[in-house]
C-alpha positions, 0 to 999 in steps of 0.5 A: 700274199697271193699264196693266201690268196688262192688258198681263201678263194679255194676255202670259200669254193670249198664252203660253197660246194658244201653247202650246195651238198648239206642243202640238197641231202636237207631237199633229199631228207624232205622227199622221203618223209613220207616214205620213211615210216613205212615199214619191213612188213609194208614192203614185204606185203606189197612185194608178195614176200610171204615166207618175209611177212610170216617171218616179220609178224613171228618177231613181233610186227604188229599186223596193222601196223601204219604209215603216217598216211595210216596206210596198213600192210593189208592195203599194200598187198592188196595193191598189189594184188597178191592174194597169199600175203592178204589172206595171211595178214586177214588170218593174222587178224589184220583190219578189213576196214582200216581207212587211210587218210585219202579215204583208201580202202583194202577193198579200193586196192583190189578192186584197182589192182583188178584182183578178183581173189583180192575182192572176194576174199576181202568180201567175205571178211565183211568189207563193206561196199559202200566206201569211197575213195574221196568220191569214187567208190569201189565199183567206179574204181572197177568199172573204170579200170575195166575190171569186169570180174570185181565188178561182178563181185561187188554187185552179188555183194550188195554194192549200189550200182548207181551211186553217183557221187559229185563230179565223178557221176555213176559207175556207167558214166565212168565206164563209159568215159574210160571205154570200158565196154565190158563193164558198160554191159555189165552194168547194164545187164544189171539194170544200171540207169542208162540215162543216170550220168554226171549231173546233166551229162548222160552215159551217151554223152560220155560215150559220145566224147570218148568215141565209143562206138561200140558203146553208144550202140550198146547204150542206144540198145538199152534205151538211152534218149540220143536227144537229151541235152546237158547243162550246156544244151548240148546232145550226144549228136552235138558233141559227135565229131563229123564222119565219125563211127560215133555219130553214123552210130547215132543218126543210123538210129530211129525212134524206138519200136513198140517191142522195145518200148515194152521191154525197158518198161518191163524191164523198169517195173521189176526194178534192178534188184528183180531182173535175175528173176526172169528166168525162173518166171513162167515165160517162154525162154524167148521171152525170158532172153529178150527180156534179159537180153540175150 
């Protein structure tokens, strides 16, 4: 009797370490679900493997071939950012406007991948620069990362510098929260609204709160008003920590002087798509680089 007995408590044991195993390979097999259709051609644009790619479309692969998530080889050498795979796959004629299901385009991944060949080459098979990924465009994409050189790009291509989409606001309002300086003055340069932010929240306010201050000399340059309050009643002075480089940077300023004044006012009146016009204008070069400012 005992004998059965050890050998029914070890077969129950048995059972139960079994089931614990079939129940976590089930949980396993859930996990992947999302990753078990991608495919050879996938993987090998997203690791840069060319002669694979070159290999993989020769036997018959198709080009766009998708995911679930209609994710194309394309996007993943572009997230990648390696250039030969994405130029070989364009040439192989690959979608330069395939969306994923998350609105993701090429163009997205290789402006957040920072790949400034990735952009422009992407560029020159007609991507659009309008999309958005759910509500952040290309350019914010850029501009937050910090990616100057695609941020470039894509404004000679045409992009609109002030876009701002609900909640994520304009491509200087997400440089300005990311810190990213660079961008910051490209976009200003450009002529991007210096007061345009997030609904009521300016640039400077964003600046303020990521202690930027670098970044909230450059924008107080430009002509960004230190006194505008946000949707709580608060200025960019309120949300400025006290002894802080941010908020010497604002108290050290006084109101703007005649000759500034006329510069955001002509700068205002070319409008931005007119400002890399100043230099062909018969001005002195001194006016020319205060205008521009340089």
């Amino acid at each position: 009797v005992s004998i059965f007995f050890v050998y029914l408590v070890n077969s129950t044991q048995l059972l139960c370490v079994l089931e614990e195993i079939l129940g976590t390979l089930s949980q396993c097999d859930s996990l992947s679900d999302s990753w078990s259709d991608r495919t050879p051609l996938h993987e090998a644009a997203y690791q840069g493997r060319l002669l694979l790619l070159r290999s993989l479309i020769a036997q018959g692969f198709h080009v766009d071939t998708l995911t679930m998530d209609s994710i194309s080889p394309l996007h993943e050498a572009c997230l990648a950012g390696h250039y030969a795979c994405a130029k070989f796959l364009l040439d192989n004629g690959a979608n330069v406007e395939m969306v994923s299901t998350d609105g993701v385009t090429p163009l997205f991944n290789s402006c957040s991948s920072g790949s400034a060949a990735c952009v422009r080459l992407i560029l020159q098979h007609g991507a659009s620069v309008s999309t958005t990924y759910l509500t952040s465009s290309p350019l914010h994409e850029a501009a937050k990362k910090g990616h100057r050189e695609c941020l470039e790009l894509l404004l000679s291509y045409g992009a609109h510098i002030d876009m701002a989409p609900p909640v994520i606001g304009t491509p200087l309002y997400s440089a300005c929260l990311a810190q990213s300086i660079s961008c910051v003055e490209v976009l200003l340069h450009s002529g991007a609204d210096v007061q345009m932010g997030c609904g009521q929240d300016s640039p400077l306010h964003a600046a303020v709160r990521s202690g930027g201050a670098s970044i909230v000399d450059l924008l107080l340059d430009f002509g960004a008003d230190w006194c505008c309050r946000n949707a709580e009643g608060k200025s960019a002075l309120d949300l400025s920590a006290p002894n802080s480089a941010v908020r010497r940077a604002l108290q050290k300023r006084g109101p703007c002087s005649l000759l500034q004044l006329s510069r955001f006012c002509i700068r205002r009146s070319l409008g931005k798509n007119r400002l890399h016009g100043v230099s062909s204008l018969l001005l002195p070069q001194s006016i020319q680089n205060f205008l521009l400012y340089q």
